[in-house]
C-alpha positions as CSV (number, residue, x, y, z in Angstrom):
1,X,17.4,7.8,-21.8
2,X,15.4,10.6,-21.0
3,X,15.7,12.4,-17.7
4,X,12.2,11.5,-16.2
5,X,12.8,8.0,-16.6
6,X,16.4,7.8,-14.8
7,X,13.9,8.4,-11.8
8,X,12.1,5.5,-12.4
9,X,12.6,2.2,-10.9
10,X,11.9,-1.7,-11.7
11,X,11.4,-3.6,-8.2
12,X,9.7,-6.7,-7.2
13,X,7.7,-6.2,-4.0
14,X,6.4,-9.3,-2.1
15,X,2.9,-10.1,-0.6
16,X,1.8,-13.0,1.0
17,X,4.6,-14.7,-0.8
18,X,3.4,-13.7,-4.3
19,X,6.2,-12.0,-6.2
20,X,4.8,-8.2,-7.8
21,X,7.0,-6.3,-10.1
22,X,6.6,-2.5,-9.9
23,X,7.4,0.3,-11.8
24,X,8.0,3.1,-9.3
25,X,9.9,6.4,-9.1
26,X,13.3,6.0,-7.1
27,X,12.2,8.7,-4.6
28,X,8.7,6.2,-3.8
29,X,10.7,2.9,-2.9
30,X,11.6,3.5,1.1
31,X,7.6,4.1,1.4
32,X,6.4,1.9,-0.8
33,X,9.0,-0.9,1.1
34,X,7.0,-0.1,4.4
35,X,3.5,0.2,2.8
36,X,4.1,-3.5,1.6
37,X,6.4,-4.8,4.9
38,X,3.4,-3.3,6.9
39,X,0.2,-5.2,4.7
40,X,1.8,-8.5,5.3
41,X,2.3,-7.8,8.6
42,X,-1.1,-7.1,9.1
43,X,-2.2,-10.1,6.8
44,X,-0.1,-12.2,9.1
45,X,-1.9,-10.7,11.8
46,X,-5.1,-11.9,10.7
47,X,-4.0,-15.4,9.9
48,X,-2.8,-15.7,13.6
49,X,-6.0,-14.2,15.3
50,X,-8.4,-15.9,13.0
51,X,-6.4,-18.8,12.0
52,X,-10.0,-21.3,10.7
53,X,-10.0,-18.6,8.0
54,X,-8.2,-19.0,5.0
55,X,-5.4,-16.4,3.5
56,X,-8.2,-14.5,0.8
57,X,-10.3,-13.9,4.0
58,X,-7.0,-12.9,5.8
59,X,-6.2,-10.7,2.7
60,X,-10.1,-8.8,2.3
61,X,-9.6,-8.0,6.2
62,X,-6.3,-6.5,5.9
63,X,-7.9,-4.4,2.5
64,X,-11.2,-3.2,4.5
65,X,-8.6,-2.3,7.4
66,X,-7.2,0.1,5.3
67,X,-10.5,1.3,3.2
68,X,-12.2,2.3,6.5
69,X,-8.9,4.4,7.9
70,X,-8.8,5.8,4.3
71,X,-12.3,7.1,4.7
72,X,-11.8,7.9,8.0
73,X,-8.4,10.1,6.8
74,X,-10.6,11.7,3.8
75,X,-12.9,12.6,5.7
76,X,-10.2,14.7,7.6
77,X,-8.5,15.7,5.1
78,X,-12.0,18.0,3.9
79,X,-11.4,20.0,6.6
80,X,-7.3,20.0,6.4
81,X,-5.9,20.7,2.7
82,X,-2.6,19.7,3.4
83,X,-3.7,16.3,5.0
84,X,-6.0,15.9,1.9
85,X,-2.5,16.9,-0.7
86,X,0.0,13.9,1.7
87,X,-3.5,11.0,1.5
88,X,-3.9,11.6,-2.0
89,X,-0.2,11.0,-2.6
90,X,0.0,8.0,0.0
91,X,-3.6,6.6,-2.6
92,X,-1.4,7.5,-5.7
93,X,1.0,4.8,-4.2
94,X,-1.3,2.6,-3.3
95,X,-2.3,2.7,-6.7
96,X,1.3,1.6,-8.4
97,X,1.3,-1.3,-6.1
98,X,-1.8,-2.6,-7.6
99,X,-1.1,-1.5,-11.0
């Protein structure tokens, strides 16, 4: 096996109840763990405050929730480099759990 790979990981991750296998490096799983403890949290939130909507509505709220403090971040980040280097790392992650 070669040495990168022994640092990459095969985990199933749950949202909303739906089951995603990931492929992630070993260092990534504590954060990515939170990332997705924290979206169904949030998509939990939703269903309870808003509960005549159903769970894709509950789902797109939770996604523009995070798009608009993304922007909001990036647009920080232009002025802050090292902001800018840690958000394009938390997108990178974002990224593997969509993959």
């Amino acid at each position: 096996m070669k040495e990168e790979d022994e640092d990459i990981k095969n985990i199933t991750v749950y949202v909303t109840g739906r089951p995603y296998p990931l492929r992630i490096s070993t260092a990534d799983e504590l954060v990515i763990r939170k990332i997705v403890k924290e979206v169904n949290d949030k998509i939990s939130h939703f269903q309870l405050t808003y509960t005549h909507k159903d769970m894709q509505d509950c789902v797109t709220m939770a996604v523009l929730t995070y798009a608009v403090e993304l922007y909001k971040s990036s647009s920080e980040a232009s002025e802050n480099p090292g902001l800018e280097h840690s958000l394009s790392r938390l997108e990178n992650l974002l990224d593997e759990l969509i993959a």
